[in-house]
N, C-alpha and C positions, 0 to 999 in steps of 0.2 A: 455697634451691637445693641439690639432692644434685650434687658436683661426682663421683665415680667412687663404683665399688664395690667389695666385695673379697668374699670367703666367709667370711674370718678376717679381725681386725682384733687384737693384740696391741697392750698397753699397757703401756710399759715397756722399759724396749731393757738392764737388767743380763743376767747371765747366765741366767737362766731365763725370761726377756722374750725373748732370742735364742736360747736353744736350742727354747723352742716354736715360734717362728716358723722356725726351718729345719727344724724336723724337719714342721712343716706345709707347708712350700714344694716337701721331697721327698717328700712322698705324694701331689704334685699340685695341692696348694690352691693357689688366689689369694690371698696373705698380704699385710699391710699390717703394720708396726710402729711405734707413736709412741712417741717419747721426746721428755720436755717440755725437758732440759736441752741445751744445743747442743753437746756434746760429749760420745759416750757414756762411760760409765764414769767421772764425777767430775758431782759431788761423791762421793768414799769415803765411804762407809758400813758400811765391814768391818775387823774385826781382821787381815785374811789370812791364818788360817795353819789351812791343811789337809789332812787326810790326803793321803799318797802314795798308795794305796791308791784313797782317793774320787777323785781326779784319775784318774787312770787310766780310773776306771768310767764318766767321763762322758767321755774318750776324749782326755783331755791329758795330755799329757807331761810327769812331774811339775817336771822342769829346767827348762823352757819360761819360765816365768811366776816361776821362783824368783830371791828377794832373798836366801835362803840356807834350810839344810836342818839341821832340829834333831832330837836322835835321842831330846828325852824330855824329864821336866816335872819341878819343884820345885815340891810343894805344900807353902805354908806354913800352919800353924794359926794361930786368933789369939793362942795364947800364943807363938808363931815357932817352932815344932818344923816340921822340915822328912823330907816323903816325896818320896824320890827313885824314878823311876818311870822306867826305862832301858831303848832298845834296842842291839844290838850296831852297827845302821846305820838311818840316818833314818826316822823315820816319817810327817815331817811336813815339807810345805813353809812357808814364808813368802813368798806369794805379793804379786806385783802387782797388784793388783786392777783396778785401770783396763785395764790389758792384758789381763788376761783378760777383761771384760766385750766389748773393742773385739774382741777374737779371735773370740769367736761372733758378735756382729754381722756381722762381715765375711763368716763361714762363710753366717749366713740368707741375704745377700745375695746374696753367689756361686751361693744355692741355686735365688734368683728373689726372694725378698721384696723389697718396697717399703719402702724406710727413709724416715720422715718425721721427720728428727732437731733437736730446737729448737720443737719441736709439741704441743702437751697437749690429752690428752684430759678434754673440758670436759663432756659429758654422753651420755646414750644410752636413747635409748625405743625399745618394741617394741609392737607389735599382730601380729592376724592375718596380714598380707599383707607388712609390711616391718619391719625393726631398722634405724635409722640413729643410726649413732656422730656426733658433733657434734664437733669439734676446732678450733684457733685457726688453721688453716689452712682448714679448709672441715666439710663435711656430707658421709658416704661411709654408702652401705645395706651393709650386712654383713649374713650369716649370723647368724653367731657374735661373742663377742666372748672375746679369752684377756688375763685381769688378771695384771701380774705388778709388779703398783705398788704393791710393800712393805705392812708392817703394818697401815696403816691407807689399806686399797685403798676408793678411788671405785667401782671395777667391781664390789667383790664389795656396797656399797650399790646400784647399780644392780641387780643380780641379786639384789639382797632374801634375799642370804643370812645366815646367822649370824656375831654379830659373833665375833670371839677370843677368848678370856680376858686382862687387862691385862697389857701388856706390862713389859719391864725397858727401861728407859735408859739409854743409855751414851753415853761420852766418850773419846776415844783422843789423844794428842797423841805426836805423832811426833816425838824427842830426837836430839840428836848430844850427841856427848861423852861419852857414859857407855859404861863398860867391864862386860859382862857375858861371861858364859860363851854364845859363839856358839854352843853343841848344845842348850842348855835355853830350855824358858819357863819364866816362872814364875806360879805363882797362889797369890795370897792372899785368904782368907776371913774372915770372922767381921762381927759387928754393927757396929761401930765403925770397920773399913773399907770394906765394900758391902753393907750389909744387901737380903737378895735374891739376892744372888747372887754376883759375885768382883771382884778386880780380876788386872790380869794385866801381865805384861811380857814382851813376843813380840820377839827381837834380830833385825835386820835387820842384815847387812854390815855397813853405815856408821851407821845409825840404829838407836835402839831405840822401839819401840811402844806404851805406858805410856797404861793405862786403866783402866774400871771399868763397873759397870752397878750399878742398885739400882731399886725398886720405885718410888720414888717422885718424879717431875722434877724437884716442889721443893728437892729436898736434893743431884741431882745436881753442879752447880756446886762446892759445898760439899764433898762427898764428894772430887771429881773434885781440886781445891785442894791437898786434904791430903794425898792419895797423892802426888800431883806433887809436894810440897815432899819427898819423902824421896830427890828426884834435883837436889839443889842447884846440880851440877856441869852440868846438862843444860838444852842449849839448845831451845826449841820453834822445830820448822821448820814443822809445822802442828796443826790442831786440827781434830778430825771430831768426827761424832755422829750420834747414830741412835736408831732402838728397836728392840728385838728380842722377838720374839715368845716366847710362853710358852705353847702350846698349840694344835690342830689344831684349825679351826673344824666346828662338828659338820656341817656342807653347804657341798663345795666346787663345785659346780655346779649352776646353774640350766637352765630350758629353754635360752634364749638364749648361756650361755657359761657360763664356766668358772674360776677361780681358782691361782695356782702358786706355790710359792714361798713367801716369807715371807709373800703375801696370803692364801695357802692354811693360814700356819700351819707350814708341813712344815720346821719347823727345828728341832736337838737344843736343845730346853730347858735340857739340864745344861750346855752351852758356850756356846750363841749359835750352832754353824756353820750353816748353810744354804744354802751353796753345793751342795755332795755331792745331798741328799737332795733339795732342790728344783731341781736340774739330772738328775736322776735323773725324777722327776716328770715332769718338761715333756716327755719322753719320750714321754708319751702325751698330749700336748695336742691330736694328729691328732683323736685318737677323738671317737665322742659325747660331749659331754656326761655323760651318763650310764653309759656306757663307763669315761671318763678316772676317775669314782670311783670303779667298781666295782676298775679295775684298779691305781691310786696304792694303794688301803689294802691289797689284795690281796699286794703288794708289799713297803711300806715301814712300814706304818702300827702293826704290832706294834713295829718298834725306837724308833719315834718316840717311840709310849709308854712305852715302857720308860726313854728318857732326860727323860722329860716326869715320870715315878714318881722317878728319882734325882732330880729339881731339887727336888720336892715334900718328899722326905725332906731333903733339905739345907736349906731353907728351916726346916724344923720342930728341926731341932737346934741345941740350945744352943751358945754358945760354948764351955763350959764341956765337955759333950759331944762337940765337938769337939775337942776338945783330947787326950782320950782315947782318943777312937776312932783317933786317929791314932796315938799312943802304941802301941796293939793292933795297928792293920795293921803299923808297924814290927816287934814281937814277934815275929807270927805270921808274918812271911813274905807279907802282904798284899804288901807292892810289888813282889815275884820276882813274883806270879802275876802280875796285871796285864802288869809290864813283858812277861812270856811271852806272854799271852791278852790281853790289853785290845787293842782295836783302835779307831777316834775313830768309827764308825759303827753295826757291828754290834755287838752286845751278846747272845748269847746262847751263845757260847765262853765266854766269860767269866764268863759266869753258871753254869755249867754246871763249871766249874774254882771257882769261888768256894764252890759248895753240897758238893762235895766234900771238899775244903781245908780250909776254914777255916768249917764250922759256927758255932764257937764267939763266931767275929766277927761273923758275921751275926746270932747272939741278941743281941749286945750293941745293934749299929746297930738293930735292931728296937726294941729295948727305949729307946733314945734318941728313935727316931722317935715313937712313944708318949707318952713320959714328959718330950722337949722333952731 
């Protein structure tokens, strides 16, 4: 039995599950939204901490949702040389995650959408004449259907679209008692602490954030152990996890619907964020189908790459290379331009000040990407 219907059906109720469904709600649609867990916004699944800048663009107020505000990054190498990467005033929040999820939720629904929160969507077939979504609540004929049900989305297998490329793993445990510098994060690299990609410590007011990602599940636990024992002093109040994507899937819409988000891929590979760029995205989750592709890549889809090209080159350099290459940006005056021009989203200031500057660094990082 089909119990209602809708035009739109959204799966997923995070921040890009809620920003489609309202920004579908105000163009008129009959929007439905499922979220399988009964409380939106937890279980956490995010490091928090995003540009001022990208908050803004998807139209939050960076204080809003802030557990505090850092104005720049310590990158450590894996022999411990450290790049200090500085603003004069914040650049980044440390957000609440739960609260921001709950916040555009609340926004879809004041907009019109239908919240069916505690609800999973369990399947969905199409023919000629009807699409009907199947959920743990009932049977609804849709149009359309909008996935925004993370890395390894149900919707985007219903819609027979292309799978990812594999993902990174991560683990985050949330500490009291540890004293850090509240304006920095910090990240550290190399094989023998996250091979793949970083680990990181993002300070909250009262807590600090202490994590890692790496290519491979099996070894996360492991990985995730030995970072954590370098904060002896620090208590865990929780422990999250997740996976993060590592590349845009080559087809983010089918006839039938559509993909966003981390399911769409549209996350900076070099960080993990995916707030910014797949709240950015759901933007156009109105459109066709065929529309919402042409106009996501039209849009986003060159910086994507470009931070998809940094993960790749990082991935391929040695520790040993790394260690250098940091050596050299210190020399040269790498971290002035950055701290000037680097911004946590766009990337083509920067590149643009980088090719100027410092030729000389960029032969060398070439010559590492190459040679390992």
């Amino acid at each position: 039995m089909v119990f209602g219907d809708f035009l739109i059906a959204v799966i997923g109720g995070g921040v890009c599950g809620a920003i489609s469904a309202g920004t579908c709600a105000k163009k008129g649609f009959d929007v439905s939204l499922f979220e399988e867990h009964p409380v939106v916004g937890e279980p956490v699944q995010c490091t928090g901490l995003v540009s001022n800048k990208g908050l803004l663009r998807i139209g939050v107020e960076p204080k809003k949702f802030s557990v505090n505000q850092v104005k720049g990054a310590r990158i450590f190498s894996p022999a411990g040389d450290v790049l200090e990467i500085s603003g004069k005033r914040p650049k980044a929040s440390v957000i609440d995650r739960s609260a921001l999820d709950r916040h555009f939720a609340e926004k879809a629904e004041k907009a019109g959408c239908i919240m069916f929160v505690g609800e999973k969507a369990t399947g969905f077939s199409a023919n000629n004449t009807t699409s009907v979504l199947k959920t743990t609540c009932g049977k609804f004929e849709v149009e359309r259907i909008v996935g925004a049900d993370g890395v390894f989305s149900k919707t985007a297998s219903w819609l027979n679209l292309p799978k990812t490329p594999a993902p990174v793993f991560a683990k985050q445990f949330v500490l009291e008692g540890i004293e850090k510098d509240r304006n920095f994060v910090e990240l550290y690299f190399g094989q023998k602490v996250a091979p793949g990609f970083f680990a990181w410590v993002v300070p909250e007011k009262e807590f600090v954030r202490v994590g890692l990602g790496v290519r491979d599940p099996g070894t996360l636990n492991a990985f995730a152990g030995r970072f954590l024992d370098r904060f002896p002093e620090g208590e865990v109040v929780s422990v999250q996890s997740g996976a993060i994507p590592q590349g845009i899937r080559k087809k983010t819409a089918g006839s039938n619907g559509l993909v966003v988000g981390d399911a769409a891929g549209q996350v900076k590979a070099s960080s993990g964020g995916g707030v910014v760029f797949g709240g950015l995205c759901a933007s156009f989750a109105h459109l066709s189908p065929q529309e919402y592709e042409v106009q996501w890549r039209k849009q986003f889809e060159a910086d994507l790459r470009n931070h998809f090209f940094i993960r790749k080159c990082l991935n391929r350099v040695s520790d040993k290379s790394f260690d250098a290459l940091l050596r050299k940006a210190k020399e040269q005056g790498v971290d002035e331009t950055v701290s000037v021009f680097g911004e946590m989203e766009e990337t083509k200031a920067l590149a643009k000040q980088m090719f100027f500057r410092h030729k000389s660094f960029l032969v060398r990082a070439a010559l590492s990407y190459v040679f390992g």
